[in-house]
C-alpha positions as CSV (number, residue, x, y, z in Angstrom):
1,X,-179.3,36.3,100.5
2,X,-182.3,36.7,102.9
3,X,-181.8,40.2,104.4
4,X,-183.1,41.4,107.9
5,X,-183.5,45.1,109.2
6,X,-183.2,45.8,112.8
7,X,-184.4,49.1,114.1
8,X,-184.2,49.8,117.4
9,X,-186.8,52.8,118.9
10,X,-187.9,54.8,122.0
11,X,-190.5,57.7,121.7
12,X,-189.9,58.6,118.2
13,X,-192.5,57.7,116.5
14,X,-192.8,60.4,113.6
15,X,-189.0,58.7,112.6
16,X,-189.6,55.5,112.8
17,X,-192.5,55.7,110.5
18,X,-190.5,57.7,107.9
19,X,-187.8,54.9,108.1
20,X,-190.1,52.2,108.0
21,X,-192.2,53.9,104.7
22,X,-188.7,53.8,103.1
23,X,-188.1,50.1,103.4
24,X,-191.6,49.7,102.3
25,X,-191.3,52.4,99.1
26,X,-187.9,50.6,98.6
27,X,-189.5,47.4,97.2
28,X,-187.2,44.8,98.4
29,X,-189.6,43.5,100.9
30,X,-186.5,42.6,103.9
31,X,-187.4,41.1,107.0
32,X,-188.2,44.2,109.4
33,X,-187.6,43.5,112.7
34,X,-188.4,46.8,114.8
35,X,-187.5,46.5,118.6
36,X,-189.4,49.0,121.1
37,X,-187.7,49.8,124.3
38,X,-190.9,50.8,125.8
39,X,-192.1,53.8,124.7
40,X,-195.2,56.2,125.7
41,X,-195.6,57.8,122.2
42,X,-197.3,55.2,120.7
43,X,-194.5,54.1,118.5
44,X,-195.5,50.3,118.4
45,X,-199.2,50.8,116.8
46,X,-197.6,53.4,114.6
47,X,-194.4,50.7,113.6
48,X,-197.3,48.6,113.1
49,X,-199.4,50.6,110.5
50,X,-196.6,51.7,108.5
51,X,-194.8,48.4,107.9
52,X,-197.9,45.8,108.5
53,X,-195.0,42.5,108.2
54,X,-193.0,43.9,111.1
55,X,-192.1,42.3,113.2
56,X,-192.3,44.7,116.4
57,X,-191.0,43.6,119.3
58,X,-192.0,45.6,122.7
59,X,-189.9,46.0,125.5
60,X,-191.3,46.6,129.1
61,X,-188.9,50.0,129.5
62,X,-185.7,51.5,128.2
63,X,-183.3,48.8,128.4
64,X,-180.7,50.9,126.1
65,X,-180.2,50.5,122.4
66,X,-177.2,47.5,122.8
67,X,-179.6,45.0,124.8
68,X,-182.6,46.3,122.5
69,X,-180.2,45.3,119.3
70,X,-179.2,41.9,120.4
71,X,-183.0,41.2,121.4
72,X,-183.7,42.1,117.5
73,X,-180.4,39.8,115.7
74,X,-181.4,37.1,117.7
75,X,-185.2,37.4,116.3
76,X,-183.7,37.6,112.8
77,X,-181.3,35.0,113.0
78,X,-184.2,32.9,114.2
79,X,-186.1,33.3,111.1
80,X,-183.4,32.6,108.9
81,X,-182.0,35.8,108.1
82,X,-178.6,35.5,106.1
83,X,-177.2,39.2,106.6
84,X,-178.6,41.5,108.8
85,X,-178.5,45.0,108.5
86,X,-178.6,47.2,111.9
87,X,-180.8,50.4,111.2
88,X,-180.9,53.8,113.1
89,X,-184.6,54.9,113.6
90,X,-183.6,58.7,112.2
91,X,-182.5,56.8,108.5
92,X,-184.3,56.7,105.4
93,X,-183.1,54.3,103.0
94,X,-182.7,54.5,99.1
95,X,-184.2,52.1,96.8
96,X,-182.0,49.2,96.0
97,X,-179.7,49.7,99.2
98,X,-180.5,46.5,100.7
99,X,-179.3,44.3,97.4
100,X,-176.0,47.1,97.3
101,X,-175.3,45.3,100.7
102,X,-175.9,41.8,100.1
103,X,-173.9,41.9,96.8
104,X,-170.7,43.2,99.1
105,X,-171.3,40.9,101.6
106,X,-171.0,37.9,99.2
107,X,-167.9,39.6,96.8
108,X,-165.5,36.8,98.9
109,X,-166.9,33.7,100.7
110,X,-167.4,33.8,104.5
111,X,-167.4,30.5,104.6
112,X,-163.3,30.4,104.1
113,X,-162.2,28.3,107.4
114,X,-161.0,31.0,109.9
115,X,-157.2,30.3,111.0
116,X,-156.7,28.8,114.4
117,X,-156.2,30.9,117.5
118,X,-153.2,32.8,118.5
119,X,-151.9,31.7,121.8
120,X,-149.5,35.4,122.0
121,X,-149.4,38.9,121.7
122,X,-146.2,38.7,120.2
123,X,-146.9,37.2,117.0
124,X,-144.3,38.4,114.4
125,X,-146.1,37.0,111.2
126,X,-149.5,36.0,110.4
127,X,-150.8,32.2,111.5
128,X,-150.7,29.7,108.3
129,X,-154.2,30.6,106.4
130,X,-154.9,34.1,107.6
131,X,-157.3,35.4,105.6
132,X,-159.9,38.7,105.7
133,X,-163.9,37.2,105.7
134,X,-165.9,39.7,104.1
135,X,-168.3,40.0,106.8
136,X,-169.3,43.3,107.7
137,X,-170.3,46.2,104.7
138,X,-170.6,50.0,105.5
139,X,-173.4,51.9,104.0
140,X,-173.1,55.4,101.7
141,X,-174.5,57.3,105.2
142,X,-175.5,60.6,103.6
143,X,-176.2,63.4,106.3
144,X,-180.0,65.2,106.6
145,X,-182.5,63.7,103.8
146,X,-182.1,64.4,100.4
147,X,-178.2,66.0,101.5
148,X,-175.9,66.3,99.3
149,X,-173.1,65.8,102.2
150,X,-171.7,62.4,103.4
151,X,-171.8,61.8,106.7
152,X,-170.0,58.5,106.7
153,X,-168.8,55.6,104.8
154,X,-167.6,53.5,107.4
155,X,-165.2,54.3,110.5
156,X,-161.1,55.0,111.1
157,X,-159.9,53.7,114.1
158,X,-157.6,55.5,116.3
159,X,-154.9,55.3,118.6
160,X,-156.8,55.9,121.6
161,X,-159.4,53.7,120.9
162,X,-162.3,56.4,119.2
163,X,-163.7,55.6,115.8
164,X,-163.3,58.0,113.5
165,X,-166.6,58.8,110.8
166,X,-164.4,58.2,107.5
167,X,-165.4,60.5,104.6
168,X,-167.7,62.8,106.9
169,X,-168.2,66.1,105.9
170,X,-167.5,65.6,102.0
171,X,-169.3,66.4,98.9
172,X,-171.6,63.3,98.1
173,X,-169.8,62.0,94.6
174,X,-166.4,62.0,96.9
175,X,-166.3,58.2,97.9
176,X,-167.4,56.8,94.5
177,X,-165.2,53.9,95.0
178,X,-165.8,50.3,96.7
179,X,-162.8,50.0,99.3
180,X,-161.5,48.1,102.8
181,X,-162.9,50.0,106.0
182,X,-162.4,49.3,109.2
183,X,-165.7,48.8,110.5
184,X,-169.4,50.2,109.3
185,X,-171.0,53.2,110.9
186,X,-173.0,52.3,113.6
187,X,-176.4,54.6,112.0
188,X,-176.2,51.5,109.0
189,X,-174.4,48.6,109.7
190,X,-174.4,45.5,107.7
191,X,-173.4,41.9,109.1
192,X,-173.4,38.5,108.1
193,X,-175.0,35.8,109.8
194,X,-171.8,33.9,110.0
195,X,-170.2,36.8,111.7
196,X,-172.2,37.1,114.2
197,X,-172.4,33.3,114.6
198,X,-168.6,33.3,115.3
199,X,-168.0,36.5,116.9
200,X,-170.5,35.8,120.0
201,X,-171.8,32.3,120.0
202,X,-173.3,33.8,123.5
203,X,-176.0,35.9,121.3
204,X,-174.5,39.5,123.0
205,X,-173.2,40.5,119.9
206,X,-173.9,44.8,121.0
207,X,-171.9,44.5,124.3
208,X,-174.1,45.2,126.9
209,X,-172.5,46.9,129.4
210,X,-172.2,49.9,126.9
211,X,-175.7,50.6,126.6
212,X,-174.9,53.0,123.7
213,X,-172.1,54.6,121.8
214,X,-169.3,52.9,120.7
215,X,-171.1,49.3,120.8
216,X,-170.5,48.8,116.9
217,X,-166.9,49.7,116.9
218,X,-166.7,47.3,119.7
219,X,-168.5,45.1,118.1
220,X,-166.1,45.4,114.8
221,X,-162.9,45.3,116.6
222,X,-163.9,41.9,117.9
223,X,-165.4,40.6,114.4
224,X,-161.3,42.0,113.3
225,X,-159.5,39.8,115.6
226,X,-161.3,36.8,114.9
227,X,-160.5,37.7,111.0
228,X,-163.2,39.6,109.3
229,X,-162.6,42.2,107.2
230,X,-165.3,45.0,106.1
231,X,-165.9,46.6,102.9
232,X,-167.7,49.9,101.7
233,X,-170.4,49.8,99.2
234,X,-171.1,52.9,97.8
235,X,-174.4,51.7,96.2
236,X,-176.3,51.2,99.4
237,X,-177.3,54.9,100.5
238,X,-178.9,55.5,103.7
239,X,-179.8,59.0,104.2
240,X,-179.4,60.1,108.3
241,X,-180.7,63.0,110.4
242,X,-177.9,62.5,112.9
243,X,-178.8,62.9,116.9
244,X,-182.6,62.1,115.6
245,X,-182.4,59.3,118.4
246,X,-180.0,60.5,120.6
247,X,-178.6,63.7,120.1
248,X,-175.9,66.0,118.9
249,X,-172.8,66.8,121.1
250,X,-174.8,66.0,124.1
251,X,-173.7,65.6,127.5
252,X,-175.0,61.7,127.2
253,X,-172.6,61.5,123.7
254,X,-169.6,63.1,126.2
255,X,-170.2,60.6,129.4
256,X,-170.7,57.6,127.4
257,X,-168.1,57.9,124.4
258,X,-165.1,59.4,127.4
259,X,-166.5,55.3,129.4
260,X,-166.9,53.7,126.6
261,X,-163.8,54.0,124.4
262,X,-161.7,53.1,127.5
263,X,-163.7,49.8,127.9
264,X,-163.2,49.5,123.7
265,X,-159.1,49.8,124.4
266,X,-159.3,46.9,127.5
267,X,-161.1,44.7,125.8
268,X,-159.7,44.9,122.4
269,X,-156.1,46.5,121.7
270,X,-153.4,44.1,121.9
271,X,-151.1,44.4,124.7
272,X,-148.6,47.0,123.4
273,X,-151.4,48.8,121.3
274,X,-153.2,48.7,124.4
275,X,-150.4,50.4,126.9
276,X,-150.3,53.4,124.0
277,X,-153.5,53.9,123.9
278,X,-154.2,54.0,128.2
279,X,-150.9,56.3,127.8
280,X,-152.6,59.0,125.2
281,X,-156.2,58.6,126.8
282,X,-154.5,60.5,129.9
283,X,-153.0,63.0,127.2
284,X,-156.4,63.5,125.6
285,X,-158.0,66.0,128.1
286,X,-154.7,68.3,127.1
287,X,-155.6,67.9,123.6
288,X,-159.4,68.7,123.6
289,X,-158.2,71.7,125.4
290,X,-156.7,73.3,123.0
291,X,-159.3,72.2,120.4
292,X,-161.7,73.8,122.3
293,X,-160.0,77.4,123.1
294,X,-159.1,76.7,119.3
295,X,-162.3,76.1,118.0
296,X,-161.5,72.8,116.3
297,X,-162.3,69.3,116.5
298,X,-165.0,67.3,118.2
299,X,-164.4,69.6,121.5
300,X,-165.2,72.8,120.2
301,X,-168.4,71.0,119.3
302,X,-169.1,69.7,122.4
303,X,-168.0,73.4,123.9
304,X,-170.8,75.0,121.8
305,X,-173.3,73.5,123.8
306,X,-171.7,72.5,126.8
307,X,-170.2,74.9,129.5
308,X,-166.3,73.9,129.7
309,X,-166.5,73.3,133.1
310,X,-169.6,71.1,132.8
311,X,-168.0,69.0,129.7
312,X,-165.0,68.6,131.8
313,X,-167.1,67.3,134.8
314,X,-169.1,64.8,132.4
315,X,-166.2,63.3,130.5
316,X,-164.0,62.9,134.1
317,X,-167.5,61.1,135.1
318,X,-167.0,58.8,132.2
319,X,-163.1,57.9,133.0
320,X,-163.8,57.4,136.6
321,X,-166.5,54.9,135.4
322,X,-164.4,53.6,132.9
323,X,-161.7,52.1,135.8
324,X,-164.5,51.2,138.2
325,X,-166.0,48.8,135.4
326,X,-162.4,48.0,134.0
327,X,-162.3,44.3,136.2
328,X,-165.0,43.1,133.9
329,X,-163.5,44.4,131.1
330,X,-160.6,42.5,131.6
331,X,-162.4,39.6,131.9
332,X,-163.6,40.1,128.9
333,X,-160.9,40.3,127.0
334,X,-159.4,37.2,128.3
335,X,-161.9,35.4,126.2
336,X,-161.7,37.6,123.4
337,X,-157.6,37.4,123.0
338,X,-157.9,33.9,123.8
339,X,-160.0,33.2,120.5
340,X,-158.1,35.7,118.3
341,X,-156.8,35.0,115.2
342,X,-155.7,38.5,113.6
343,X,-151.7,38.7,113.7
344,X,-149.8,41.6,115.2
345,X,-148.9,42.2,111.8
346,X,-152.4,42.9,110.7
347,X,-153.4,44.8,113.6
348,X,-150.3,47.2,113.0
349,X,-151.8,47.2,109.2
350,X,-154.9,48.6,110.5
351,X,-153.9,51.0,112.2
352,X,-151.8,52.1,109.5
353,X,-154.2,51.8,106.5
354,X,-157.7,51.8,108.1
355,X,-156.4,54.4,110.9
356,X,-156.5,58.2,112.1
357,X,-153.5,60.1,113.8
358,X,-153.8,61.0,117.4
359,X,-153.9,64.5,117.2
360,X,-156.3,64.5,113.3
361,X,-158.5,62.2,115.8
362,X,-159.0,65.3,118.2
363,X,-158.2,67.9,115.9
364,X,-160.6,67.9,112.8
């Protein structure tokens, strides 16, 4: 399989260039596609000197990281890339990573016909010749370089339309094991080109209207309903220095993941799946509440960094936002339901198996 890296950067050179030396120390000589969204830090020249086949593509200014990604897949899908893999810029990846993910990718045909669409929401049982197209793999994410802590292996959905970082937070040698996920972790994301092919034949695979957080579960829900499945490989180890690029906890993490998993749940959720979760996002404030005074769960995170009252006035930012882009969402998801092929049976299997309760969502 011809592999392809995409990195997407903006004014961090020092990480780029400690990404890009391991690809090159690696020794599997990928295609490195490294997309700029117009930085002043010389990034570029530096891109340049420490991966001298890169392709480095320059944007004109900061057009945020999902219109920076698609402007990279569609540059390696042009040069005959087979399986892409979609790289954070604060990442260092282990040697023999990149074959790890191929060899996933091509444990069951992608080229099994996908079933026809589904014309309802209603479905009892699956359409004649539903079947799961390997198509996405999840890195071993370890957190910090050199950790010894996992900082994903691939993401839990949840009833409210989050993703939740499966395995985070456990010793290294605890996810040992190959197994289903729901959807890789956006820091190392693997895809094949015939997913992306069939998921967006429009080239927007990262939805654009995101701009950043949430884009890969987005993208994952939609490569779901249209039949793809997504395994873990624990042999391909990417070692991250989360909120390198962005962040940790920060008031941009707050605003965008409060719009942004709203716009997830409109577009993608089934109907009923979709009422529950519009029903527990208006819960949700009441729950990070009492995660916050108790010091538990992604709002006391937030809260340690954040003044309560400020968090409170960026997330209700994000959910007024959320409804005021909702008619576009909507049309969105016309198209997307209309070309489903996932059964109401397996979504209620993913949620069961590949899921995370409500209140473990807000909680842990």
């Amino acid at each position: 399989m011809k592999v392809a890296v995409v990195i997407v950067n903006y004014d961090r050179r020092e990480l780029l260039r400690e990404c890009l030396a391991s690809l090159e120390a690696g020794g599997e000589a990928p295609l490195v596609v490294v997309v700029d969204n117009g930085s002043v830090d010389g990034s570029p020249e530096a891109a340049r000197a420490a991966c001298p086949a890169a392709q480095v593509l320059v944007l004109p200014h900061n057009t945020g990281f999902s219109h920076a990604y698609n402007v990279g897949l569609r540059r390696a899908l042009a040069l005959g890339a087979e399986g892409v893999l979609v790289l954070n810029n604060d990442t260092r990846v282990a040697p023999g990573a990149l074959a790890a993910l191929a060899a996933a990718a091509e444990l069951v045909p992608a080229a099994v016909a996908a079933p026809p669409a589904i014309e309802s929401d209603d479905l009892a049982e699956p359409p004649s010749g539903e079947t799961r197209r390997i198509g996405m793999v999840a890195a071993r994410v370890v957190l910090g370089v050199d950790g010894t802590t996992l900082d994903g292996t691939g993401q839990r959905i949840t009833l409210d339309g989050f993703g939740k970082l499966e395995d985070a937070g456990r010793p290294l040698d605890a996810a040992d094991a190959p197994r289903e996920t729901f959807c890789p972790y956006g820091a190392a994301a693997f895809f094949r080109r015939e997913l992306l092919e069939d998921v967006a034949p429009d080239g927007e695979w990262f939805d654009e209207d995101f701009r950043l957080y949430c884009e890969e579960l987005d993208l994952g829900w939609r490569a779901r309903l249209r039949g793809w499945g997504c395994v873990y490989a624990p042999g391909a180890v990417v070692y991250h220095q989360r909120g390198g690029t962005a962040g940790q906890y920060s008031e941009l993490l707050g605003y965008q993941t409060s719009r942004n998993t709203v716009w997830n749940v409109l577009k993608n959720y089934p109907r009923w799946y979709a009422a529950r979760a519009l029903l527990l996002t208006v819960l949700r404030p009441l729950v990070l509440l009492v995660g916050l005074l108790a010091g538990k769960g992604p709002a006391s995170k937030f809260g340690a960094r954040i003044p309560p009252t400020r968090l409170a006035a960026v997330m209700l930012r994000g959910w007024r936002d959320s409804l005021l882009g909702a008619p576009a969402m909507l049309r969105k998801r016309r198209r997307i339901q209309a070309r489903r092929t996932a059964s109401d049976e397996e979504v209620g299997r993913w949620f069961r198996e590949l899921g995370e309760p409500f209140l473990g969502g807000l909680l842990k």
